[in-house]
N, C-alpha and C positions, 0 to 999 in steps of 0.2 A: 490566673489572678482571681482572687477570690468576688463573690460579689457581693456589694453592698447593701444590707437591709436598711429597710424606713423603719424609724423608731417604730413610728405611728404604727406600721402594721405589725410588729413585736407586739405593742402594747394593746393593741385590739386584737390579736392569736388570743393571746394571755387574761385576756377583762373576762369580767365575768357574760350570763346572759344578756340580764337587768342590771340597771345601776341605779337604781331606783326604790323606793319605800313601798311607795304607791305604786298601782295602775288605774290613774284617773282619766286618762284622757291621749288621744294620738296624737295633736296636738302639741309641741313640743319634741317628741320622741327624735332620734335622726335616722336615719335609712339602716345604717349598724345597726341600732336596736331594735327596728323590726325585723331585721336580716336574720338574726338571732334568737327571737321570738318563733319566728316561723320555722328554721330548721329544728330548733328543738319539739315544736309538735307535730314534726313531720313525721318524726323519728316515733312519736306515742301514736301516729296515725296507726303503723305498723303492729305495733305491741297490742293495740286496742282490738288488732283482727285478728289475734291469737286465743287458743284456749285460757291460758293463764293471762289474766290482764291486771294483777297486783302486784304494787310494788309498796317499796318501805319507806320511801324519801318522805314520807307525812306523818308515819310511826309518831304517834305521842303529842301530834300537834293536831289543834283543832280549829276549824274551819266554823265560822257562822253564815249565815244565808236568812241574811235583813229584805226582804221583799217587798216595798210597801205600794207596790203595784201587782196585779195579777202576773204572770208569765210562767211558759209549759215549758221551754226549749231551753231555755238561758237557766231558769232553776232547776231544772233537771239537771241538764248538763253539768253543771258547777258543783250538785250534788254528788254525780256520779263521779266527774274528775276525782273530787276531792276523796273517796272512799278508794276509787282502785289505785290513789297513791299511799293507802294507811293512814290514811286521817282520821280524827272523831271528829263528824258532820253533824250540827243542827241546824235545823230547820225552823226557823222562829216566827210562830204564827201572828203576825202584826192584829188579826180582828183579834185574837184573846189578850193581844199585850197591854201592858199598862198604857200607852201610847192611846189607846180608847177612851183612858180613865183619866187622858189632860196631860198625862208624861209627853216634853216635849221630845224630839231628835235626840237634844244635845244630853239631854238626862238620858234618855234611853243606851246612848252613847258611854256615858261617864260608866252607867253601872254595867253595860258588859265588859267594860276596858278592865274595872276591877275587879272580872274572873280570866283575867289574864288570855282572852284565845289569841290566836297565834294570826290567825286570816277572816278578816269580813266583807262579804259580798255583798253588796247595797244596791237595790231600787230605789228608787224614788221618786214622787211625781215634780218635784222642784226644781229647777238648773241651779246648779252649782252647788245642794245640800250635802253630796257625797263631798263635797272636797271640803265641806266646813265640818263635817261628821271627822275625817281623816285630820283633820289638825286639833284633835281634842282626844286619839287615841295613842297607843305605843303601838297596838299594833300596826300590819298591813291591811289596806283598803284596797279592793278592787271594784272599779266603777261599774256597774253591771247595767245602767244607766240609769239618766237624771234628767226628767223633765226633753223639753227638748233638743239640749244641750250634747251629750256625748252618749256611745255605746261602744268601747274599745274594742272590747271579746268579739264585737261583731264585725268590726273593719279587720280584725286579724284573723279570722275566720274565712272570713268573704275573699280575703287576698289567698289564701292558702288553697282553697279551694279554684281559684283560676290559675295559681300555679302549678299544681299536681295534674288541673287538667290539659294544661297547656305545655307542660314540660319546662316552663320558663319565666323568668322574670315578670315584672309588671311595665316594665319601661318601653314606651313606645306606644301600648295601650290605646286603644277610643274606647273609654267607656262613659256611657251614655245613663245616668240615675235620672229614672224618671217617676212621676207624680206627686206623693204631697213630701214634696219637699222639706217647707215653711216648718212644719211637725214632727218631724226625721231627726232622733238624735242619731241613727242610722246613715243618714245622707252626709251627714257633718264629718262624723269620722273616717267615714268612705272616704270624703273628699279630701281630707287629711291625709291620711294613707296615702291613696291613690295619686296626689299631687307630690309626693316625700319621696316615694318609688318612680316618678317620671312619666307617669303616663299622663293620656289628654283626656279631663274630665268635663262632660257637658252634663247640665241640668235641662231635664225637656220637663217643662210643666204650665200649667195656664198662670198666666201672671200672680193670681191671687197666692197661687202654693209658691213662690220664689220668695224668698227673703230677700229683704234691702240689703243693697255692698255683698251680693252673692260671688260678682266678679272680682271682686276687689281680693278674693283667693284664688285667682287664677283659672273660674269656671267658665265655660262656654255658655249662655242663658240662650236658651232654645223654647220658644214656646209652641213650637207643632212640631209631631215626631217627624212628619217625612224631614226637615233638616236634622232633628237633633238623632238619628237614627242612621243618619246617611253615612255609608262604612263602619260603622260603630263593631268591634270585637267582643265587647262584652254591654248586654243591658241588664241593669237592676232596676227592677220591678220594686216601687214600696206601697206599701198599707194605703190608702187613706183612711187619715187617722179622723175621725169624725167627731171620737170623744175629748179631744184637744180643742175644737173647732168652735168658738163663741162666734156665732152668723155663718151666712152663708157665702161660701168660698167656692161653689161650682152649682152650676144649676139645677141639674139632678143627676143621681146616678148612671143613670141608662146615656143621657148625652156625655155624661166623663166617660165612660167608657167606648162612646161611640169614637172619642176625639183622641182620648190618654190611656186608656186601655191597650194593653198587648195582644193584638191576633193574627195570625200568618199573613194577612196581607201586607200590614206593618211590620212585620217581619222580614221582609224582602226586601226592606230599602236598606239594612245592615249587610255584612257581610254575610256571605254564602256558609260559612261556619260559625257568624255569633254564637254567643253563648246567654243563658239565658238564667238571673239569678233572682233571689224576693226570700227577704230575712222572715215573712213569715210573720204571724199568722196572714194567711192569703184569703183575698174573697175574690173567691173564682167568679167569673164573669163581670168583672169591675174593672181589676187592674188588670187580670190577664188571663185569657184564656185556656180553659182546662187543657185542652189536646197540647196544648205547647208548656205548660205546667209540668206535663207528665210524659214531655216529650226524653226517654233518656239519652238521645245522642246529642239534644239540647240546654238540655236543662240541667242547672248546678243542683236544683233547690234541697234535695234529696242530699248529696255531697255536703251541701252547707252546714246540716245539719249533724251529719259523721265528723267535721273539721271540729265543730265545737265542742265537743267534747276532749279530742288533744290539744286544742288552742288553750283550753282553761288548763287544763293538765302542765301545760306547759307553765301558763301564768303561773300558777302554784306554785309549783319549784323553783322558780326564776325566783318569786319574792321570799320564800322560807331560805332559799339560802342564803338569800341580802341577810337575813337574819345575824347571821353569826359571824358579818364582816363590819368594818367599823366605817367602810367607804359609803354604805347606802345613804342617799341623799333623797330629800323630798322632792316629788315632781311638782313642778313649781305651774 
């Protein structure tokens, strides 16, 4: 007797990666489409350790790279993605742009839409400017982030990298994001992710870095590591972001680090094989301590930064070929 298929799984075989215009935000997304996001840059992880690392699937299309924040890692990356797939990449210097000269977003916006690029990748120091920037173009947006609101590239990133080192899913999970929270478009998506895939998310941080209704997404609020650390599988390590900071939200550096800071001693209250991750840029002796930084049987951080580069690769492809379907729908 023959056996019976689920539509459902025909027509997810069959769907594409993204279904999707945009990638604004994790948010939204369901387990499928990061499932899918992630095997396809798993797969460029591969291709990227090879001699030949170019491909065609960008031939003829062009990528912009809107930055109107500083960053090394996220605009590199995106740069590089974008070229070893045959893309034409620019680099659009916001201090020389007319944006200097009083051009708002939305102009800045209208007049690249009408030289038709095919993909733009936006900073921004605002929440929610990329998704009003995205409803004023034809083309695809990818949120590269915004204010303290989201950084997608970096929650698919940061998951891809505990998979490849774990050999396995995210479900089941303790993972532990700690420090400034509050300031973390980083922490947001994480938690995003991380909650969509099934694992169990804690925030360990001093009251001041927690956002209000932080629990109200299903996080554990932890404010000293010995609980928020206790069995924990994987800990993210973030910035404290200072130059977000209007007053003062920890008393000084040397006591944050005394209390929230990562160092082997707080390191023993997690599992005997945690793992140890920080999106970077890091201040060593703040949030975490060098020998464990650069620990390699511990530490992603190094990995994190290898994922990003196929994770956007991936992004890439996923939205160029929404392109030429009639189904792609705006992430809402």
């Amino acid at each position: 007797m023959a056996l019976m298929t689920n539509p459902t799984d025909i027509q997810q075989e069959n769907s594409p990666v993204y279904s999707y215009r945009h990638l604004l935000s994790i948010e939204g997304l369901s387990r499928f489409d990061i499932e899918k996001l992630l095997d396809l840059a798993d797969e460029y992880v591969e291709t990227n350790r090879q001699a030949d690392k170019k491909h065609s699937i960008l031939r003829g299309r062009t990528l912009i790279n809107m930055f109107f924040e500083n960053s090394t890692r996220t605009r590199t990356s995106f740069e590089l993605a974008g070229k070893r797939l045959g893309g034409d990449v620019i680099n659009m210097s916001v201090s020389s742009s007319s944006i200097k000269k009083g051009e708002t977003l939305i102009d800045t916006a209208m007049t690249l839409n009408a030289m038709h690029p095919d993909v733009l990748v936006v900073r921004h120091a605002d929440s929610g400017s990329v998704h009003l920037l995205a409803e004023k173009v034809n083309c695809s947006v990818i949120n590269a982030g915004d204010g303290i609101h989201e950084h997608p590239t970096q929650a698919l990133l940061d998951a891809l990298a505990i998979r490849r080192r774990l050999g396995r899913g995210l479900e089941g999970l303790i993972v532990a994001i700690c420090g400034d929270i509050a300031h973390s478009r980083v922490a947001r998506s994480n938690i995003h992710l991380l909650s969509i895939m099934g694992a169990r998310v804690r925030a360990v941080a001093p009251p001041t870095l927690i956002p209000e209704g932080l629990e109200r997404l299903g996080v554990e609020v932890h404010h000293n590591m010995s609980s928020g650390l206790k069995d924990a599988d994987i800990i993210m390590m973030l910035r404290l972001q200072t130059e977000r900071m209007k007053g003062s939200y920890v008393p000084s550096i040397r006591e944050y680090y005394e209390l929230y800071g990562l160092n082997s001693n707080k390191l023993k209250m997690a599992k005997p094989d945690a793992l140890i991750m920080h999106p970077g840029p890091m201040n060593r002796g703040v949030e975490i301590d060098s020998e464990l930084a650069d620990d390699i049987d511990r530490s992603l951080i190094r990995e994190q930064v290898e994922m990003g580069v196929a994770v956007r690769m991936a992004c890439l492809q996923a939205l160029v070929d929404n392109q030429t379907v009639p189904w792609a729908k705006n992430q809402s």
